[in-house]
C-alpha positions in Angstrom: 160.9 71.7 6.7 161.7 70.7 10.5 161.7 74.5 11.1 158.8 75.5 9.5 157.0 72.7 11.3 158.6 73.6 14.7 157.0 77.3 13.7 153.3 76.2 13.5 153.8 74.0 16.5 155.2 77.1 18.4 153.1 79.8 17.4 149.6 78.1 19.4 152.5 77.5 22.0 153.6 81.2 22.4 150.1 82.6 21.8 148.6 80.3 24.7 151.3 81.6 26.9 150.9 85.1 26.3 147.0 85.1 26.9 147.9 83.1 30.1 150.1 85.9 31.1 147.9 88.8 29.9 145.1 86.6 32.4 147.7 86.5 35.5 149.6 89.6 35.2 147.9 92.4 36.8 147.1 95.2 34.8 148.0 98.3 37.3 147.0 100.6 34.4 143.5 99.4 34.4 143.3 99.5 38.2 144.9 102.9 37.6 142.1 104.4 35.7 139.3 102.6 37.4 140.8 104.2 40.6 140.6 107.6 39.0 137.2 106.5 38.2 136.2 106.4 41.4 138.3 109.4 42.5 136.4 111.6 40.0 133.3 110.4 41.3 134.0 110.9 44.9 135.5 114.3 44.1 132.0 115.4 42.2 130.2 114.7 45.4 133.2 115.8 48.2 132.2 118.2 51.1 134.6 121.3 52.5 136.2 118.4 54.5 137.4 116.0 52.3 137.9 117.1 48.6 141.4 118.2 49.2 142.5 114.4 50.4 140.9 113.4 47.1 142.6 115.7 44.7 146.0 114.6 46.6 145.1 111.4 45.3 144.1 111.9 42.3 147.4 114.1 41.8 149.3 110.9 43.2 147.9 108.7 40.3 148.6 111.3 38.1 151.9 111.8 38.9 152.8 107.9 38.5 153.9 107.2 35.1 154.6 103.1 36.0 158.2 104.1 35.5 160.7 104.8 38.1 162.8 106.2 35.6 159.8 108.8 34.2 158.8 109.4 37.4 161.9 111.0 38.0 162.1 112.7 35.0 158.4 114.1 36.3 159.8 115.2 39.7 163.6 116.6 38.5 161.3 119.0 36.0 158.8 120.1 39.2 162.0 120.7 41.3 163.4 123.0 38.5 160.1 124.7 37.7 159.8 125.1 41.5 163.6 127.0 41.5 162.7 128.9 38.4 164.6 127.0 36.1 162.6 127.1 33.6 164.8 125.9 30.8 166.0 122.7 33.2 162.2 122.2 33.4 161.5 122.8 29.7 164.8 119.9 29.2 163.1 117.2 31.9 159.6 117.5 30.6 160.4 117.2 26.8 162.2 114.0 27.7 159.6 113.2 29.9 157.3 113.7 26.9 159.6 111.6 24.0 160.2 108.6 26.2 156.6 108.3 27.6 154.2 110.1 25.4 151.4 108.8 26.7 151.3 109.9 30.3 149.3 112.9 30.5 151.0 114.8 33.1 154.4 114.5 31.1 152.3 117.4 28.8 150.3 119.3 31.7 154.1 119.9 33.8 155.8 121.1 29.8 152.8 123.2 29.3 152.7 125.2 32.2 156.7 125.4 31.6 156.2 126.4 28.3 153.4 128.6 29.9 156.3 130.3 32.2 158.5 131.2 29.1 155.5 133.0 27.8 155.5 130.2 24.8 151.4 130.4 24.9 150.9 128.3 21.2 153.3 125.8 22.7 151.6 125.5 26.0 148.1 124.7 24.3 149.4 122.3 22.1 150.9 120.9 25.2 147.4 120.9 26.8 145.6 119.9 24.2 147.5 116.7 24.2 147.3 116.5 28.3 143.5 116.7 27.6 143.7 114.3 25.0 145.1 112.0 27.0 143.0 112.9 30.1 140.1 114.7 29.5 139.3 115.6 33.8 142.4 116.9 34.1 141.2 120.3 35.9 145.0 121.6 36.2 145.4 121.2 32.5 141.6 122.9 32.0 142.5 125.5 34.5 146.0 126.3 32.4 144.0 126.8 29.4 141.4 128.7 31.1 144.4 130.9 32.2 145.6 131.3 28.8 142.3 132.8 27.5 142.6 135.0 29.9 145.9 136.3 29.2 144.9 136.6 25.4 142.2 138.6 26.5 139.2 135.9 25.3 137.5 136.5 29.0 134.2 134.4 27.7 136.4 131.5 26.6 138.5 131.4 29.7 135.3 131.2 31.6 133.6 128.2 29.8 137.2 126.8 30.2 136.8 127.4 34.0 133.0 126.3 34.3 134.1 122.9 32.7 137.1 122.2 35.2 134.3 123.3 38.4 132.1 120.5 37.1 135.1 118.4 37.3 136.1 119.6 40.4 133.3 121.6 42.0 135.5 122.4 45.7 138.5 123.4 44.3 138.8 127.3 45.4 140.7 128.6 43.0 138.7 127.8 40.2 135.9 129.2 42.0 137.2 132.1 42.7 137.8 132.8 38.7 134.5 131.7 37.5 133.1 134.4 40.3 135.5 136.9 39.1 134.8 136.8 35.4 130.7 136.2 35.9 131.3 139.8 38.0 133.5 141.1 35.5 130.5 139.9 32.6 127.8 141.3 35.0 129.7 144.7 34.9 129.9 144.8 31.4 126.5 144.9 30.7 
């Protein structure tokens, strides 16, 4: 009995402490994506002189997981991919991928490995579930747009490539493509 009383008196106990916390703790997830936000926003409206400093940014958030531990996971797979390690990559980013499943970049960085091994099914699952997770990301948008491409699906790869410009209207590269296949469409007709 004295234990089933000390329950009910604890439970209000523990529940008023953990809405106290959830009130004090700062929630850098929150500020995380309200940052982004305002990135996004910023980045729709950037000039030739400052949309590069932006996407750094943005990248930056990206690239933080809120674990040390992932985060290096995240940077040991770049490094790898970077020396053309592909399979060292492929090994960081899966783990990457179990042990934080919900950090979008984890599945952007193993797509574009699986992308270098030529595994195109398992790259777009791999986007799909970056984009899932965050819908802006132009990299990710860009990889599938690249994809298409390589499939031979030119008027998908475009759309793919129009969306990530209105994300992103500065970025060069993606300019670049959407120019090259509205040419390429032109001349078909």
């Amino acid at each position: 009995m004295r234990n089933l009383l000390s329950g009910f008196l604890l439970a209000p106990l523990l529940a008023l402490i953990l809405v106290l916390t959830l009130a004090v703790v700062p929630r850098p997830a929150m500020a995380q994506a309200d940052r982004l936000d305002d990135l996004f926003l910023q980045l729709k409206q950037a000039g030739d002189s400052n949309w590069e400093a932006l996407e750094e940014e943005i990248w930056a958030l990206w690239s933080s997981s809120g674990s040390a531990a992932m985060d290096l996971l995240l940077e040991r797979g770049r490094k790898a991919l970077q020396d053309d390690d592909i399979e060292a990559a492929l090994e960081h980013f899966s783990a990457l991928t179990d042990h934080a499943p919900d950090f979008a970049e984890s599945w952007n960085a193993r797509a574009t490995a699986y992308y270098h091994l030529g595994e195109h099914g398992l790259a777009l699952a791999d986007i799909a579930r970056a984009l899932a997770l965050e819908p802006r990301h132009f990299a990710a948008i860009s990889g599938l747009a690249i994809i298409f491409e390589d499939l031979g699906d030119p008027t998908r790869a475009l759309e793919a490539y129009r969306h990530a410009l209105a994300i992103h209207p500065q970025n060069p590269d993606i300019k670049e493509a959407v120019a090259r296949l509205e040419n390429a469409g032109a001349q078909d007709i």
